[in-house]
C-alpha positions in Angstrom: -23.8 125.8 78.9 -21.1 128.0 77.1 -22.2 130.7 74.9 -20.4 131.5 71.5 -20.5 135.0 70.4 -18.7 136.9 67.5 -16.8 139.6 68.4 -16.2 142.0 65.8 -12.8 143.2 67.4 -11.5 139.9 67.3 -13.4 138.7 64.0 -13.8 135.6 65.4 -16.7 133.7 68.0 -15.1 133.5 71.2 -16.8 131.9 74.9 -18.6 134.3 75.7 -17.0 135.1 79.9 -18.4 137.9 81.7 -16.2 140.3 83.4 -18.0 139.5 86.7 -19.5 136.0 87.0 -23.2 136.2 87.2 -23.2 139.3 86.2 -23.5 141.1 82.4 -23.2 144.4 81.3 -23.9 145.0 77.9 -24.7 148.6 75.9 -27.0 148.8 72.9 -27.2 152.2 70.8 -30.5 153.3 70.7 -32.6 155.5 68.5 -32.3 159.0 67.4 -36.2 159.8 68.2 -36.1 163.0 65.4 -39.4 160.6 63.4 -40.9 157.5 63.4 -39.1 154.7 63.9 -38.7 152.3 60.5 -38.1 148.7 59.8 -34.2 149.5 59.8 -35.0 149.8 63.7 -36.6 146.3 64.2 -33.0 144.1 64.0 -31.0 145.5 66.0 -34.0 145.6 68.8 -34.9 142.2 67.8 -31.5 140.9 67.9 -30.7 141.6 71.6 -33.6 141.4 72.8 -33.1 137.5 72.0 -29.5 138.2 73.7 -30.7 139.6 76.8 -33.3 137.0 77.3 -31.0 134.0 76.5 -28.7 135.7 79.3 -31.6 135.9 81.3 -32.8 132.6 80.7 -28.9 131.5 81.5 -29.1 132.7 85.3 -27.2 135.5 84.9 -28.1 139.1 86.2 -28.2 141.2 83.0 -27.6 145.3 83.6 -29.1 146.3 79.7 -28.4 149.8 78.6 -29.7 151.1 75.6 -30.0 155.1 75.0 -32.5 157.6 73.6 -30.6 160.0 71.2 -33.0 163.2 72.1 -29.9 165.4 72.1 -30.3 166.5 68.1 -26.9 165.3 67.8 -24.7 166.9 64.0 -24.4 164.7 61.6 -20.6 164.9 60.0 -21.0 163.3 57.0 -23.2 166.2 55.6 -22.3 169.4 53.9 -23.7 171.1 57.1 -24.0 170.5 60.7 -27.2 169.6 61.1 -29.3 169.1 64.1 -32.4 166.4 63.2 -33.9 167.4 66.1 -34.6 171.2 65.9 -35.4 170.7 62.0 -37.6 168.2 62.7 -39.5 170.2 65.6 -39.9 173.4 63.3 -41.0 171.4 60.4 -43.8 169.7 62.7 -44.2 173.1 64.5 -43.4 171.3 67.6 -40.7 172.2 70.4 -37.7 170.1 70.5 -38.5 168.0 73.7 -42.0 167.6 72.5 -41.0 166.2 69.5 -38.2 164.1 71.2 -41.4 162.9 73.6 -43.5 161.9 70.8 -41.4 159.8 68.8 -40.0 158.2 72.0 -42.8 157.1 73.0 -43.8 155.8 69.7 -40.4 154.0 69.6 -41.8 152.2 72.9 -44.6 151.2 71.9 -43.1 149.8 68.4 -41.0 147.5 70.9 -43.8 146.5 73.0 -45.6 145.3 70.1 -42.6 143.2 69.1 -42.8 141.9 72.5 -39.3 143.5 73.4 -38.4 143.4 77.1 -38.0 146.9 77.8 -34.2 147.7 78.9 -32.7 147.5 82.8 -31.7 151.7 81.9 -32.9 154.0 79.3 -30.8 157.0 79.9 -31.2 159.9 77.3 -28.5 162.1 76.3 -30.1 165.5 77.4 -30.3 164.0 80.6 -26.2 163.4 80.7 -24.8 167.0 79.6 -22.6 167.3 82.6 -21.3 163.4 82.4 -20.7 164.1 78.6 -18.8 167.6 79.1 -17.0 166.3 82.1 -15.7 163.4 79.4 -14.8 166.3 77.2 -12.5 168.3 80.0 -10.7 164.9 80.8 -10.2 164.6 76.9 -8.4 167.9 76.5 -6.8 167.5 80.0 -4.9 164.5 78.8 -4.0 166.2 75.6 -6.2 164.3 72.6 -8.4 167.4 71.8 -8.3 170.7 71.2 -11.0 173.8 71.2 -11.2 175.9 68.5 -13.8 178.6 68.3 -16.3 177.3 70.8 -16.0 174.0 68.8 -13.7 170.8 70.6 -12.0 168.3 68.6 -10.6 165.1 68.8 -6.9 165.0 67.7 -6.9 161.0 65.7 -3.7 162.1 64.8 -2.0 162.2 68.5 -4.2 159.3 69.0 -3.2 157.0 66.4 0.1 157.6 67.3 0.2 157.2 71.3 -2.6 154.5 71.4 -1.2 152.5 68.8 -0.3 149.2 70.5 -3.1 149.4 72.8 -6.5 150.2 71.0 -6.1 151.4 67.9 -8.0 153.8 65.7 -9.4 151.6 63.1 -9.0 148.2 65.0 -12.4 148.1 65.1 -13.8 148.7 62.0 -10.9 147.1 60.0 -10.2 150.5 58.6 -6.6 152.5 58.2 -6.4 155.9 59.7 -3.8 157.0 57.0 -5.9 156.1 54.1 -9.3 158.1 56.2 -7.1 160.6 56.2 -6.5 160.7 52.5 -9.9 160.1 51.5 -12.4 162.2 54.1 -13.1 165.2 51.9 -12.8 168.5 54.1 -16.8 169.8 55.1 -17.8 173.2 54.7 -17.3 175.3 57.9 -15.2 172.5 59.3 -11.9 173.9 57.9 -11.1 174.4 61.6 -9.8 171.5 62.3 -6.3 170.4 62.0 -7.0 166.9 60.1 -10.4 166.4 58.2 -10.9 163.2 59.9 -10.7 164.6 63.8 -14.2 164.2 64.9 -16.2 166.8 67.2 -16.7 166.4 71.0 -18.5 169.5 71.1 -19.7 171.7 68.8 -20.5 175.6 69.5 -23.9 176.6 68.7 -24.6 179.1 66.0 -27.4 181.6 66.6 -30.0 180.0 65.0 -29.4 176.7 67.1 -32.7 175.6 69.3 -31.3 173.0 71.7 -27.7 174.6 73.5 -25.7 173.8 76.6 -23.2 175.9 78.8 -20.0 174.9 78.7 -16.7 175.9 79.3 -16.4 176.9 75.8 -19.7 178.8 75.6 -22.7 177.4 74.6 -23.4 174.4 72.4 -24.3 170.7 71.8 -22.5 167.3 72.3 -20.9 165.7 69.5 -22.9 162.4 68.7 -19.9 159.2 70.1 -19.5 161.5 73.2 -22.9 160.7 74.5 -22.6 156.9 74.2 -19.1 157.0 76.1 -20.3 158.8 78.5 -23.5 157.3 79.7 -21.9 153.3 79.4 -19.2 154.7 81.7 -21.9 155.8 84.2 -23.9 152.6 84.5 -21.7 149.9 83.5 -18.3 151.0 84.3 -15.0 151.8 82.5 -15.0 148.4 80.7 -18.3 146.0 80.5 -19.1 142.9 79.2 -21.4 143.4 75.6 -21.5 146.4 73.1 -24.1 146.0 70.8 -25.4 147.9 67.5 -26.3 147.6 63.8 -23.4 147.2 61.6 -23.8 150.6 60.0 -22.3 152.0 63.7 -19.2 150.4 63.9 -17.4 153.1 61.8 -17.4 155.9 63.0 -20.0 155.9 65.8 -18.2 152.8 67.6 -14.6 153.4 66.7 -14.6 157.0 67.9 -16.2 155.6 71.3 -13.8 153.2 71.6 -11.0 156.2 71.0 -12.8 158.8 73.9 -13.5 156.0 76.2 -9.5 154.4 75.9 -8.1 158.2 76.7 -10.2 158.3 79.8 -9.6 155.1 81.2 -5.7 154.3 80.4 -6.1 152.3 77.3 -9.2 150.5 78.4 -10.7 148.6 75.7 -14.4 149.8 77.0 -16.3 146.6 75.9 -14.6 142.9 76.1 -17.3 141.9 72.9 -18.3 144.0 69.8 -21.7 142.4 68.8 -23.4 144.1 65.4 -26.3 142.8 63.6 -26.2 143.0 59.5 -28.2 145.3 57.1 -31.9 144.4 55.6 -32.4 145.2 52.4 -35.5 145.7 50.8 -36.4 144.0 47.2 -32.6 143.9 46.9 -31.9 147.7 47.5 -30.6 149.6 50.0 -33.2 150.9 52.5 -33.1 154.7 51.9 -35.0 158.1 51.8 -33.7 158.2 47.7 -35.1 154.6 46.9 -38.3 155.8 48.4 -38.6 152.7 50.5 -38.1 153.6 54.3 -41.1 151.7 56.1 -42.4 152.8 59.1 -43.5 150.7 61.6 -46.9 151.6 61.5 -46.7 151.4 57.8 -45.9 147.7 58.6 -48.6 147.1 60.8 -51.5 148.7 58.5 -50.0 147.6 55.2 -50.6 151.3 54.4 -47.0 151.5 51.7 -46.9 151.1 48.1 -44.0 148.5 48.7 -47.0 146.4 51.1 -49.4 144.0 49.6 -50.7 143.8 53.1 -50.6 144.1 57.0 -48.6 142.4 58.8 -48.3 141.8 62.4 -45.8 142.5 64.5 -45.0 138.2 65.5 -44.6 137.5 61.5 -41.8 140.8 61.4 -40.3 139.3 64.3 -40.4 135.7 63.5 -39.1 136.8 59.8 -36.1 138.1 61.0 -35.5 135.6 63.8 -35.7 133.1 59.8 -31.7 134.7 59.1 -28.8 134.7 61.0 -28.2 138.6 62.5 -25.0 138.6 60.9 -26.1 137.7 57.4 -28.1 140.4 55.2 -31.3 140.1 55.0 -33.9 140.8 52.5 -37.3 142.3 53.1 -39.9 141.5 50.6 -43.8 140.2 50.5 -42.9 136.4 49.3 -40.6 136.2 52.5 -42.8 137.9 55.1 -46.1 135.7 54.0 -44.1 132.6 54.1 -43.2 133.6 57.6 -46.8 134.5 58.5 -47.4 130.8 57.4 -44.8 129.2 58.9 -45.3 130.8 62.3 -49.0 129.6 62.0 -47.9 126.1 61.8 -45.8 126.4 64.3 -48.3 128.0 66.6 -50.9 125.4 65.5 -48.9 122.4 66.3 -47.9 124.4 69.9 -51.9 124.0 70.8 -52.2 120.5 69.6 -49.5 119.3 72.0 -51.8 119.6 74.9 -54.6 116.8 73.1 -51.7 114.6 72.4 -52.4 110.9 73.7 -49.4 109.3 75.6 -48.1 106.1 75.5 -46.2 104.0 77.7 -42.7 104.3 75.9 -41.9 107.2 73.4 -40.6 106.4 69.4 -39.4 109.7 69.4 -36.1 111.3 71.2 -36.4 114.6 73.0 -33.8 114.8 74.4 -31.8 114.9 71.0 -34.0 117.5 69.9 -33.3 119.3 73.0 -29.8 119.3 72.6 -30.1 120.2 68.7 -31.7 123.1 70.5 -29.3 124.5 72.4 -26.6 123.6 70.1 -28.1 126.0 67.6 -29.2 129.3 69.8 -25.5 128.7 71.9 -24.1 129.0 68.6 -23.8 133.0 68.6 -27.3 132.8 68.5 -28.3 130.7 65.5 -31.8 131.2 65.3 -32.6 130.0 61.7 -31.1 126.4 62.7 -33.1 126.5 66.1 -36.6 127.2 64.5 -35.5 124.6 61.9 -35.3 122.0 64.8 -38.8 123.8 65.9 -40.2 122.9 63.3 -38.9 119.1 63.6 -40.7 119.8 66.5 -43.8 120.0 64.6 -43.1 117.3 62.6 -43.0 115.4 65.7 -46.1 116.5 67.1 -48.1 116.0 64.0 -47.1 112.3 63.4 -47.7 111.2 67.3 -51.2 112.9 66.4 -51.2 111.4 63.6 -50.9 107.8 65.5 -47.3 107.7 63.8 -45.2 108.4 66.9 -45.8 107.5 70.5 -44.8 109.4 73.4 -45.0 108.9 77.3 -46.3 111.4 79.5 -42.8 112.4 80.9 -41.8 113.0 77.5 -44.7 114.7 76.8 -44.3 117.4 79.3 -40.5 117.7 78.2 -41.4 118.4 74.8 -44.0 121.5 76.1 -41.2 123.0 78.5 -38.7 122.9 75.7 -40.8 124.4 73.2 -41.9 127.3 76.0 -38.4 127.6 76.7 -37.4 128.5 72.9 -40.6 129.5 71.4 -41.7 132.1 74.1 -39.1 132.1 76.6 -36.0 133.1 74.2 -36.6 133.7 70.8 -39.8 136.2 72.3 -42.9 134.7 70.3 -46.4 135.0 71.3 -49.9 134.2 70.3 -51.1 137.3 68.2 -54.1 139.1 70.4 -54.5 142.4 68.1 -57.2 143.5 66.8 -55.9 142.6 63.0 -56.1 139.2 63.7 -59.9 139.3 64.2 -60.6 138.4 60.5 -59.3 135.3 60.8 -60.5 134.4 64.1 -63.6 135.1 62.7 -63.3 132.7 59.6 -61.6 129.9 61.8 -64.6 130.5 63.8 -66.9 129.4 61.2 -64.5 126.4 60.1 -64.8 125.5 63.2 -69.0 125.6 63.0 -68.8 123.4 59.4 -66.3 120.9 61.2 -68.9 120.7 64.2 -71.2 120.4 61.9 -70.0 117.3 59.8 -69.3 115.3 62.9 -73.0 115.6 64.0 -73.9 114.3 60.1 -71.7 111.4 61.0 -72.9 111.0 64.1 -76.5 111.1 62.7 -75.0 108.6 59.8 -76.0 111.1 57.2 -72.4 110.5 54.8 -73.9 112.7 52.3 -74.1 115.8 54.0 -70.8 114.9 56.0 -68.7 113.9 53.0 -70.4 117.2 51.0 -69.1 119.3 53.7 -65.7 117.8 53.7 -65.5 118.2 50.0 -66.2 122.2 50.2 -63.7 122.7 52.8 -61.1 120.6 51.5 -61.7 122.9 47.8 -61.0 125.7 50.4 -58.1 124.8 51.5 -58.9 123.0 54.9 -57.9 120.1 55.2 -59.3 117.8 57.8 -58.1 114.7 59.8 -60.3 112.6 62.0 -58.1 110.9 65.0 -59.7 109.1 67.9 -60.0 112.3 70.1 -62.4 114.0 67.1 -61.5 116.3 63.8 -58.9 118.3 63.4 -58.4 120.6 60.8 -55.7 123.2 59.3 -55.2 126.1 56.3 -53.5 124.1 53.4 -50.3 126.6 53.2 -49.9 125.9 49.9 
């Protein structure tokens, strides 16, 4: 099996070869823990999550990196440095690191409810200020940054020009230093720097400053690409297989990594693939603290937002993403994520009707096509809205062999299950919803159930009017049954 991936360097899908066979190294940015993690947080998770388990799934051994920002790292496209971290902690009353532990462990749990496998390494930056500083000394040693008042900057300048033919500023990101240059307005209290478009290593602490460092420069805080370069280079080496992220990071979170990282290790390009999942977009717009329509997590899971006309659980977020290709945008809205509550119910429903399916002695229908189909898509830099398509051919298979429209043979039949746990479960990360929001409706399929039971003991007892009365009610409900030799069967109209 070859895997396709996109690589954003090369802006093309290339066969995907790791660096050592067997073996994959691949990076992910994590979150900034300064709040509760959103619905902007659930793609990127999502994404290579699938990745890594399709690696996994693929033999290889899989080293997966992805970092806690706790570090209250500047941003530099404000006005002001500021540090999320210390703002957050003294608007919540909280110290620093016991904000950073809250919201951290929230982020966890978030991903354990979208059934993410929890990464090989979760290294924080706090916990790499020496490997971050000792990155910063090697930068100035070699002559691409300078210190200015406590403060150390990288010089894109002298970069641009001696890195040129070997990774360039901007190759990345498809963007032209000289035209940054012309359009990055100067920040206030940044007028130290010789260009308006050199980016800070290090950054000296002003007085009123909660989380600070010694350094050789006095105290202060890492600039935020520093910590990524750094703590890849520790566990996966100057150069590794995968670098992965949300589009938003390629410029200038990844480009300015790819710049620190090249000075340290002779040119280096640090990762061999760029990988970076799309936007979502709510109801159109751009998500964002002005549109008022950041959704937390939680929000998602209690329905508790004005943008929510319900709950919904955490398998129908991730299935609804898993709907659009991770490169495409994708829009977040009620219409989309009910469709893919209903659509992962059919899919789930035909899943536990494989196991009554009768066999035959020859099959009608072809598996192994539908394996390959399979493959074909989730190989295909992991097209996962043309595999659950053929999932849900799948389905269609299922319910006409049921149905006495279709035969299969017992081989067959256990091929079709181990393909479907393969995909299903196994790679795209699915499972049977078990929380306690679900009870509602295990309750009222309970009690279809009872009316089902019910109606077969009327025919039984050849008492057609009480059986064809309660047929009648539940088919005006919705429910519609189907009697096959094995007994009734019955499902939720979705329409």
């Amino acid at each position: 099996m070859e895997l396709l991936l996109h690589n954003t360097i090369s802006r093309k899908k290339e066969i995907f070869k790791s660096i050592t066979p067997g073996h994959v190294g691949m990076y992910v940015c994590g979150p900034t823990v300064s709040g509760e993690s959103h619905l902007g947080h659930t793609r990127p998770y999502i994404t290579f999550d699938v990745l890594y388990r399709l690696l996994t799934h693929m033999q290889y051994k899989v080293r997966y990196v992805r970092n806690i920002t706790d570090a209250g790292h500047f941003e530099e496209e404000g006005k002001e440095a500021e540090d999320k971290i210390s703002s957050k902690a003294l608007l919540e009353k909280l110290e620093p690191m016991e904000l950073v532990t809250k919201y951290t462990n929230l982020f966890r749990w978030a991903m354990h409810q979208f059934n993410n496998i929890e990464p090989s390494i979760e290294p924080t930056a706090t916990g790499h200020i020496v490997e971050q500083i000792e990155m910063v000394k090697t930068i100035l040693k070699e002559g691409y940054a300078y210190e200015v008042n406590g403060s150390v900057y990288f010089d894109l300048n002298k970069y641009a020009t001696d890195f040129a033919h070997k990774t360039p500023y901007g190759k990345l990101s498809g963007r032209v230093l000289d035209e940054m240059l012309e359009t990055t307005r100067a920040l206030d209290g940044q007028d130290e720097k010789r260009n308006k478009a050199d980016f800070a290593l290090w950054k000296k602490a002003p007085a009123e400053h909660i989380m600070r460092w010694a350094s050789p420069w006095g105290e202060g805080f890492p600039g935020w690409h520093i910590e990524c370069s750094a703590m890849s280079k520790k566990y996966l080496g100057e150069q590794f297989d995968i670098h992965g992220g949300g589009m938003d990071l390629q410029f200038p979170h990844h480009e300015s990594e790819i710049a620190q990282s090249s000075v340290c290790h002779n040119g280096t390009l640090m990762a061999r693939y760029w990988v970076h999942n799309n936007m979502i977009t709510i109801n159109g717009k751009k998500m964002g603290k002005s549109y008022n329509n950041v959704i937390k997590l939680t929000e998602l899971f209690s329905g508790d937002h004005p943008l929510l006309e319900q709950a919904y659980q955490p398998m129908t977020i991730r299935f609804f993403i898993l709907q659009s290709h991770y490169r495409s945008t994708l829009d977040f809205g009620n219409a989309g994520l009910q469709a893919a509550e209903k659509g992962l119910e059919r899919l789930m429903r035909a899943l536990e009707r494989i196991e009554k399916l009768p066999t035959s002695e020859k099959s009608t229908v072809d598996i192994e096509s539908l394996s390959n189909n399979c493959w074909n898509a989730i190989l295909d830099d992991l097209n996962s809205p043309i595999l659950i398509a053929h999932l849900f051919d799948a389905v269609k298979i299922i319910n006409n062999i049921g149905d006495g429209v279709e035969k299969i043979s017992a081989p067959d039949k256990i091929k079709l299950q181990e393909l479907l746990n393969i995909f299903v479960f196994d790679i795209l990360g699915l499972q049977k919803s078990t929380t306690d929001s679900n009870s509602e409706k295990e309750r009222l399929n309970g009690l279809i159930s009872m009316l089902v039971d019910l109606r077969i003991e009327a025919k039984n007892r050849k008492d057609y009017t009480s059986s064809d009365e309660i047929r009648n009610k539940l088919s005006a409900l919705g429910v519609m049954l189907k009697d096959t030799k094995e007994g009734s069967e019955w499902e939720v109209n979705d329409n």
